[in-house]
N, C-alpha and C positions, 0 to 999 in steps of 0.2 A: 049681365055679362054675356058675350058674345060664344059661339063654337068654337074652344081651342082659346080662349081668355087668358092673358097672363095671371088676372086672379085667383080664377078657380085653378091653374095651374099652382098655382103659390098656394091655397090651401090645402087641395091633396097634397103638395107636399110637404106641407105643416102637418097634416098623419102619419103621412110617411116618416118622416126626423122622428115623430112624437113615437111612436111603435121601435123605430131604430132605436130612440134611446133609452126608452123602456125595458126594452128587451136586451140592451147593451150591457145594463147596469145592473140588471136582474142576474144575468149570467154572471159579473163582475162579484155579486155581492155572494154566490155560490159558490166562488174559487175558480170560475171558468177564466182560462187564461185571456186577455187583452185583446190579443190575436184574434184567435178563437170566436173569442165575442165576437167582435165587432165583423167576424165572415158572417156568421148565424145572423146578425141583428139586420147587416146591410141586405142579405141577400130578402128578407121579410118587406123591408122597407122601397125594396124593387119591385116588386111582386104587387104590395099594394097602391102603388103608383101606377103602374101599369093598367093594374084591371079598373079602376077609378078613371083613369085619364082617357081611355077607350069607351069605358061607356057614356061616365058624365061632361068629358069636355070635349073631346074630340069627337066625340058620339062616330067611331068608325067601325068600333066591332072590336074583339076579340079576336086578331088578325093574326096569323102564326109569321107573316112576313114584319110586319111590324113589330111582333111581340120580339122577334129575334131581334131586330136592332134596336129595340129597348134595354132589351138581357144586355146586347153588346156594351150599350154607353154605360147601364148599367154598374155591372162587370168592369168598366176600365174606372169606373169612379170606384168600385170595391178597392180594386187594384192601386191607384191614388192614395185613397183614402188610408188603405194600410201601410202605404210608404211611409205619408205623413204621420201616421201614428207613431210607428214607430221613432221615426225622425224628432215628435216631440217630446216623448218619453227619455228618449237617448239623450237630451238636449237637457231634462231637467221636469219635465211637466207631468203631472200624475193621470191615470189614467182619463179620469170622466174628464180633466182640463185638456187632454191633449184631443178627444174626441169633441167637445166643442169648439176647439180651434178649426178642428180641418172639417166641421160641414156644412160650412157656408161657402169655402171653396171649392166643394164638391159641390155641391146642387147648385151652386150657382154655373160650373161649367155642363152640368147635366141636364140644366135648365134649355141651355142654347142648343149643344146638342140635338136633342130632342126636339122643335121646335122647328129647327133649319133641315132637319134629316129623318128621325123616325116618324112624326105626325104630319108629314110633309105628302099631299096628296097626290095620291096615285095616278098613274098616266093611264089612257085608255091602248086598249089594244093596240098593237103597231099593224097598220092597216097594210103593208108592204108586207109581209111576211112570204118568206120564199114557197118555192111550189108545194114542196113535201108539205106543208104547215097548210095550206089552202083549203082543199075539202074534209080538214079533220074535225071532228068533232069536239066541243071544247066541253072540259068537265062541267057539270052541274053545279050547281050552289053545294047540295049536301054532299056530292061527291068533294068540291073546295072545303067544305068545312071537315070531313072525316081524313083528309093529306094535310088538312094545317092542324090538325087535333094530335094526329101520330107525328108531325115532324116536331110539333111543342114539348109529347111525351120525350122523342126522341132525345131534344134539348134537355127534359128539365131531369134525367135517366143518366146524362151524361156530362151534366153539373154538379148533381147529388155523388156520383162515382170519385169526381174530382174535389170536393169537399170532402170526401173521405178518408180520399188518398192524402190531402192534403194537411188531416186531422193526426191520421196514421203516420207523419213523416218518413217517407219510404225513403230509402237508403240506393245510393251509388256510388260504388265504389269510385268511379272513375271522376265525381265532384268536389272528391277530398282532395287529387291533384290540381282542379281549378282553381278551391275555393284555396289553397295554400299559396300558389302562382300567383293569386292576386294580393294575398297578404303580404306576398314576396315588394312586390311591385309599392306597395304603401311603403314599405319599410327604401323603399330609392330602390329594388335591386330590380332592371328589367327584364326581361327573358335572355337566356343565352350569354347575358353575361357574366354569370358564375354557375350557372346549372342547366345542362339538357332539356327541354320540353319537346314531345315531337306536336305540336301544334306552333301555330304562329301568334305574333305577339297582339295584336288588335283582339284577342279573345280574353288575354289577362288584364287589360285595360276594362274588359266589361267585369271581370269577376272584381277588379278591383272596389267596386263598388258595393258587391254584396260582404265584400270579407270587412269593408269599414264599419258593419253594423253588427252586433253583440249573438245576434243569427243569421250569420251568413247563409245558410241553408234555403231559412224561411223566404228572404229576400230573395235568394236565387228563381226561388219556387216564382215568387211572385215577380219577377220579370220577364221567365219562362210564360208563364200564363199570359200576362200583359201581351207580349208581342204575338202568340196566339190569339186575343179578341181583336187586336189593332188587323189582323191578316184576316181574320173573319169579317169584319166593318169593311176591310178593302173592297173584300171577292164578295160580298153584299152588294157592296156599290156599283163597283164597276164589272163582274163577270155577265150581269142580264145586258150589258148595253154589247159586249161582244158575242154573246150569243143571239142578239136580236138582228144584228152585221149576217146572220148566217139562216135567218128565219125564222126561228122563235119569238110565238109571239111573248108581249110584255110581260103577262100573270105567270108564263108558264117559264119563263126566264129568270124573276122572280122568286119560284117557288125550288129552282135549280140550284139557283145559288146560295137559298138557304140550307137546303139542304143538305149542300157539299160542307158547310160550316158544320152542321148538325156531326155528319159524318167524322169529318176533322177529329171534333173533341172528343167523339168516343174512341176514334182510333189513337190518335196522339195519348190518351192519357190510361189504353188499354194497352199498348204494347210496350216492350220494356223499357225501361228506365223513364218512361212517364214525362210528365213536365220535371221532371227532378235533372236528366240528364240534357245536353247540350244540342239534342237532336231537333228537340221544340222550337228553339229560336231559330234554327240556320234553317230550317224549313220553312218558317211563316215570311222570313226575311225573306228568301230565292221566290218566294209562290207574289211578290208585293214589286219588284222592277217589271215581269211580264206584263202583268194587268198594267198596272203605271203608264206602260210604254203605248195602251190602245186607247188613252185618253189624249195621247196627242192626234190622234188624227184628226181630231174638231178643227173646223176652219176658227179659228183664233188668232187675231195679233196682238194678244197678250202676253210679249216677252218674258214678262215679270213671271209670269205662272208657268210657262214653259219653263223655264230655269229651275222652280223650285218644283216642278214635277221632275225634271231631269237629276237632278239632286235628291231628290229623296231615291229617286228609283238606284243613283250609283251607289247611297251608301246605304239601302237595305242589300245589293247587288253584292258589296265590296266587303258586309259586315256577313253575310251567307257565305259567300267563298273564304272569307281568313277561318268561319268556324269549322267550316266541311267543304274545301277547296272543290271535291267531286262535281258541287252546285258551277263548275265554271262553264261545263260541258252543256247542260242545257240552257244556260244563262247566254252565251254566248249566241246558240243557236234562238232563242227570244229575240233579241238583238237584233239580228238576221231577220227575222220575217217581220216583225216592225219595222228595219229598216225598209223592208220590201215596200210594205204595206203602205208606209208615208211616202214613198216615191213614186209609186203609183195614183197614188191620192191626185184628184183633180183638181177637190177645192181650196189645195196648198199651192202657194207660188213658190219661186226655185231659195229662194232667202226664208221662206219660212223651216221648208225644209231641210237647209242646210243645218237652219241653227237647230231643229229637232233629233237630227242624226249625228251633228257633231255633241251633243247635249249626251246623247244615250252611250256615244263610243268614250266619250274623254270622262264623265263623271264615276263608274266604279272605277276605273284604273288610279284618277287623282287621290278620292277617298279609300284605296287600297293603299299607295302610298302613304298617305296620310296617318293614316290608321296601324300600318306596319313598320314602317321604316322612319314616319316621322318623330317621333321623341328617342330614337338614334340618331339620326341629324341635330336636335334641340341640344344635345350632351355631347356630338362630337364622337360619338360610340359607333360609328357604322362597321366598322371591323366587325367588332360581337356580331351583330346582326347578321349578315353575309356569313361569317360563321357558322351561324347555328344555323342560317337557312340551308347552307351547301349539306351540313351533316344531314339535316333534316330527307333531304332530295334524296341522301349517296343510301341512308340505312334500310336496313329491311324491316318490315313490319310483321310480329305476328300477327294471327287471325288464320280462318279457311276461309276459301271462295263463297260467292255467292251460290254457285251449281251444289257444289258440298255441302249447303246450310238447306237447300232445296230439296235434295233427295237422301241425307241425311235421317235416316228414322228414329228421330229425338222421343225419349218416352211419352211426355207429358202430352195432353188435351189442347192446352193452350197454344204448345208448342207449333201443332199441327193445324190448328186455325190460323195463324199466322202465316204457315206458308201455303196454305191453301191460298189466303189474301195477296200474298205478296205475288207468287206461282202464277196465277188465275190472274190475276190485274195487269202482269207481263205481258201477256198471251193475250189478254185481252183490247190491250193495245197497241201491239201486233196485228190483229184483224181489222180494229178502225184505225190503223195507216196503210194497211191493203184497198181498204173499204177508200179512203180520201182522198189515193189516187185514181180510181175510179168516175172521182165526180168532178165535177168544176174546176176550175181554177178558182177561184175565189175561196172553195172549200180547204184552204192550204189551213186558213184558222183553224177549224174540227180538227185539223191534225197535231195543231203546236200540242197540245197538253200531252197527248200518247209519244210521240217522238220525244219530249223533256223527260218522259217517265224511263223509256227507254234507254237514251244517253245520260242521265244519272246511272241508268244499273250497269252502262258500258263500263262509264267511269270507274265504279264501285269492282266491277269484274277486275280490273287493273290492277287493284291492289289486294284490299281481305273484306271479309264481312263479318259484322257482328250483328246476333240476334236484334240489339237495338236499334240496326241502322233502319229498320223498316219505320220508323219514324222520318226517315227524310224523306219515303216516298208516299208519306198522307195526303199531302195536300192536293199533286197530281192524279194519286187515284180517288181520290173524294171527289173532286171535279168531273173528272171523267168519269165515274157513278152514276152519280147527280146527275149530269147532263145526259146519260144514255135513257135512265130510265123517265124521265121527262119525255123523252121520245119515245118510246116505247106505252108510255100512258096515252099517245094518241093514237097510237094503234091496235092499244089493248080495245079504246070505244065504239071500234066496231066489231070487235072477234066473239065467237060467241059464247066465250066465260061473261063478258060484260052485261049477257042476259039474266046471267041470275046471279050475280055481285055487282049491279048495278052504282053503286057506291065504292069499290073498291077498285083501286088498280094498281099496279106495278109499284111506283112510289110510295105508297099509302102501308103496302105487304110491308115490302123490304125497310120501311121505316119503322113499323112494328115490330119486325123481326131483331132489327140492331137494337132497338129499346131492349126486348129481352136478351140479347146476349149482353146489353149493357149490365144488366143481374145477376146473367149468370158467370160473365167474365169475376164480375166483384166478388159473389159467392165464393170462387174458388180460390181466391187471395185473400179472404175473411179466414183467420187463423186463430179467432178469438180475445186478440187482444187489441184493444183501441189505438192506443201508442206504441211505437217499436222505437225498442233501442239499440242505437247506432252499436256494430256489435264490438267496436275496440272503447264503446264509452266508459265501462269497469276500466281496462288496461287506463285510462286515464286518469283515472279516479285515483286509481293506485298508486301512478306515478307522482300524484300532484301530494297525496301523503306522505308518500317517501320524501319526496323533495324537502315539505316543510320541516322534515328533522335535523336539513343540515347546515351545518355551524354557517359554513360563509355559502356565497351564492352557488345557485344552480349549475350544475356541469349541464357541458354543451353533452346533449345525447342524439342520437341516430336511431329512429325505426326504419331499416333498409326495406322493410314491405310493407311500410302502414303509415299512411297521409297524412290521416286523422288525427293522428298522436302532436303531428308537428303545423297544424295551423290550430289547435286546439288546445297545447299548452304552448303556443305563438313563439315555435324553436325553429330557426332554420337548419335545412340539411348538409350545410357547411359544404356547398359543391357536390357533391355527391349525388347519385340519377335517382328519379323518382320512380316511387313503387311499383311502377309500370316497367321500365326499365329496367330496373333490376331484375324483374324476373327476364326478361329476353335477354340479360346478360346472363341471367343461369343455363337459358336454355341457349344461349352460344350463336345469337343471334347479331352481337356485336363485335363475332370474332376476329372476320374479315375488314373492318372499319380499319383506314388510315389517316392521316394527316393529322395535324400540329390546331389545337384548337384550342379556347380561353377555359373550356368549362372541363371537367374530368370527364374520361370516356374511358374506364377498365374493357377493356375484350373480352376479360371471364371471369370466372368465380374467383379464380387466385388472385388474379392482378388487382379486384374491388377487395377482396381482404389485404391483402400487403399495403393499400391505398389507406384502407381505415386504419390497421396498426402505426403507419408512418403519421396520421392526421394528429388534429388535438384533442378526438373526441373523447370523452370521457366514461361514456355510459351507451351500451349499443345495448338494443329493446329485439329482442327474438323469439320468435314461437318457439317452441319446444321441436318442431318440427322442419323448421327453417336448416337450407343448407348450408346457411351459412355459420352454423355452429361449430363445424369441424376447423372454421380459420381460430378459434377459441381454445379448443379442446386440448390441446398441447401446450398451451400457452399459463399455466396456474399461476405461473410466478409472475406474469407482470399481470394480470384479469383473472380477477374472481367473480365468482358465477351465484347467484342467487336466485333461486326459483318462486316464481308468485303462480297460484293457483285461485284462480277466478270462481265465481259463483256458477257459472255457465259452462264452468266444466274445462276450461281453455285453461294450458300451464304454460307460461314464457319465461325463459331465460334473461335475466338482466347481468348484462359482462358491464364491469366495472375495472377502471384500472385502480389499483388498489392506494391512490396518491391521493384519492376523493375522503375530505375528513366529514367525519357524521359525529353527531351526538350519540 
């Protein structure tokens, strides 16, 4: 058999399956949950395919640039592979049947992958390389192998973090109003039209997906992740071929763009709310039309693939802005200097062009449409929608500014890493667009990514910030990282630290360094317990006892502050705002709101209690603490009150109208 053989491909990966399901079933036959396993088993069974297929078939080495788009294909076959799992168990099929159904369709699309993209041989230096890039010195072999050693620790530091996190089930609060919204949506009810959401409705179309599976959570997790490796595989692919546009050579364009990925996943799944909250996908989504849009500039008259470049790019564009609209302001300005960019182009004639630019302007706006207002149209509903969009525009938002959350002296460690990163990466792309105007015209490229970083934080200034939003701006300052210290590695090879760290540079430091903050971030969110539980999961438990004592069915009940409760014992909130909501109605946020609208909108605490006592509910759920107790408190004679006292210390009030028969 030949170098790179389908055979010897097909028996490493007869080790690899044989190890995955060894170890699948090992953990199975322990009590380790399905899930669980088959993360453990798949992630073993990547690992020994990789280092097998690099040395005995591919014979190319031990390559940190290929090992990462191995991880990547990897990683989305993990990510596969557990949909399907779960999809077959939900379906009827026991655990070991439902893992030997799905991994002959995974390796078999791992197979191709891999073959057409990660063992797919390397190009030689770009002989072009612009002036700066001309008399520098290129690293050494051992210096190449000690930057692909620390960007792989980098990776496999910042995988092991997110299997942990992912082990632990971390909690956010603001998922419980998604993952409800979309259970809303299963049940026929779409946004707006019987209840407030301040998001738009193409994001309860994606949750709707996770709330049809028995862990909506887990599912979440895993498609938050998913659209992360697919934006790491993009800016793989295609960021060396735009920095090579600017003079970087090949290897070193290469080792950029891995490492902005490297970067990515520690920060995305180190800052808050992790792959667990909504910030992961609207960020890999907005960071996937840019790039998209610099592979048109190929002379091609390949209609076909222009269409479905231009299409994918509107509806990662389209599905970034309905999740965090803020993405329109650099998205827009992308747009812009690719349109520059193809209009200038020489080896494009004026019809090629047109269709590239008409491709990039009309495709997010169609699939924004699409995605927001089309199944309003489908049902004849477009009132609702208009609706809930004008409220949406007219309300105020809590939150503080981004300045406020910057100089802000928050207690914590973590805290102040954070805005060190966030602070520091502003500023720093600040100085490389002082620095780009300076140079070239052609240099406008070095500048898209610090200008996107910039007009998100405009955007963001506009309205409020939350500690979590520093997730929307990883991907741009991972890029722009990445890309500086690349350049900075050739000018570290001649200063005179490289005389006696001969092996060591800039990338090589700072990729060690993120390795161990990758420890020590974990370290300090290691609390000693493996699994965390969801903290209203008791309040559930409790309800779902009480429930079973009584005579005829379930009363409709109300947690006005708590999500969890109502996509968890699968209750709707009968109109009434979500727990988000209801607090900025406590806090008088809604007071000035007017007009005539389909869904309830109280202006304050009185008006949302005079609205529940007029409703049908029968059962309102309230902390002990909750202000909304006092609409209660006068009231014995039509609402009795019974107090539940949880294991964890939490006491809540359950008001009952007294017409509820019990055994």
């Amino acid at each position: 058999m030949g170098e790179g053989s389908i055979g010897r491909y097909g028996l490493i990966g007869v080790t690899g399956v044989t190890l995955d399901f060894i170890l699948y079933y090992l953990l199975i036959r322990i009590g380790v949950f399905p899930i669980i396993a088959n993360l453990v088993s798949t992630l073993l069974g990547i690992s020994n395919n990789f280092i097998w297929n690099s040395i005995l078939n591919f014979k190319t080495g031990l390559n940190s640039i290929r090992g990462v788009k191995f991880m990547s294909v990897g990683l989305l076959g993990l990510a596969i592979s557990t949909l399907l799992l779960k999809l077959l168990i939900y379906i009827g099929f026991n655990p070991l049947e439902a893992k030997w159904t799905s991994i002959p369709l995974v390796v078999g699309a791992q197979y191709l992958a891999n073959r057409v993209w990660t063992f797919k041989k390397l190009t030689s230096q770009n002989a072009n390389a612009a002036t700066r890039w001309k008399h520098t010195k290129l690293p050494t072999r051992s210096t190449t192998h000690l930057s692909s050693l620390a960007i792989l620790i980098l990776y496999v530091f910042s995988i092991g973090r997110i299997v942990l996190e992912f082990l632990r089930q971390g909690y956010d609060w603001d998922i419980d109003h998604e993952i409800y919204f979309g259970q809303e949506l299963l049940r026929g009810n779409l946004l707006w039209m019987a209840e407030f959401h301040d998001k738009l409705p193409a994001l309860q179309l994606i949750f709707a997906i996770a709330a049809a599976f028995d862990d909506p959570l887990a599912i979440w997790r895993l498609i938050s992740f998913t659209s992360a490796i697919i934006a790491i595989v993009c800016v793989v692919q295609i960021l060396p071929q735009i920095l090579i546009k600017i003079g970087c050579p090949k290897n070193q364009a290469d080792k950029a763009a891995v490492l902005s990925g490297g970067i990515y996943l520690l920060v995305s799944n180190s800052a808050p709310g992790s792959f667990t909250h909504i910030n992961v996908l609207s960020a890999s989504m907005a960071i996937m039309p840019t790039l998209l849009g610099f592979t048109l500039l190929r002379q091609e008259k390949k209609y076909l693939r222009v269409l479905c470049i231009t299409s994918i790019a509107g509806l990662t564009a389209a599905i970034s802005v309905s999740i965090r609209p803020y993405f329109i302001f650099p998205l827009i300005f992308g747009i812009l200097v690719i349109g520059f960019l193809i209009l200038t182009e020489k080896s494009l004639d004026s019809d090629q062009k047109l269709f590239r630019i008409s491709g990039l302007l009309i495709t997010p706006i169609l699939f924004g449409v699409i995605l927001n207002l089309g199944p309003y149209l489908l049902i004849g509903r477009t009132k609702e929608f208009f609706s809930g969009l004008t409220f949406l525009i007219s309300t105020p938002q809590a939150g503080k500014s981004l300045i406020t959350y910057l100089i802000y002296p928050g207690p914590s460690l973590q805290g102040w890493m954070f805005r060190l990163w966030i602070g520091g990466m502003l500023l720093y792309s600040l100085f490389l667009l002082g620095q780009s105007f300076r140079r070239k015209r052609e240099r406008v490229i070095s500048a898209l990514f610090p200008i996107c970083a910039l007009l998100l934080a405009g955007g963001i200034l506009t309205q409020h910030f939350w500690p979590h939003y520093i997730n929307l701006f990883s991907w741009y300052f991972s890029i722009i990282l990445s890309t500086q210290l690349i350049f900075l590695d050739q000018k570290f090879s001649h200063s005179l630290p490289n005389r006696f760290l001969p092996h060591f540079n800039p990338s090589t430091f700072v990729s060690f360094i993120l390795a161990g903050t990758t420890i020590l971030v974990t370290l300090m969110g290691v609390d000693g317990r493996l699994l965390r539980e969801h903290p209203s999961q008791q309040l559930a438990q409790a309800l779902e006892s009480r429930f079973s004592n009584l005579v005829y069915s379930r009363p409709f009940f109300l947690a006005p502050e708590d999500m969890y409760l109502h996509w968890k014992l699968n209750e709707s909130r009968h109109g009434f705002p979500h727990a988000a909501n209801t607090s900025h109605i406590y806090n008088g946020l809604w007071a000035d709101t007017t007009g005539t609208y389909v869904f309830r909108k109280p202006n304050n605490q009185n008006a949302y209690c005079q609205e529940v006592k007029k409703s049908a509910i029968e059962l309102i759920v309230l902390s002990k603490y909750s202000k909304l107790n006092l609409c209660f408190d006068g009231a014995e004679g039509t609402w009795a009150r019974e107090q539940i006292s949880l294991t964890n210390a939490q006491i809540y009030n359950l008001w009952s109208r007294k017409s509820i028969p019990a055994k």
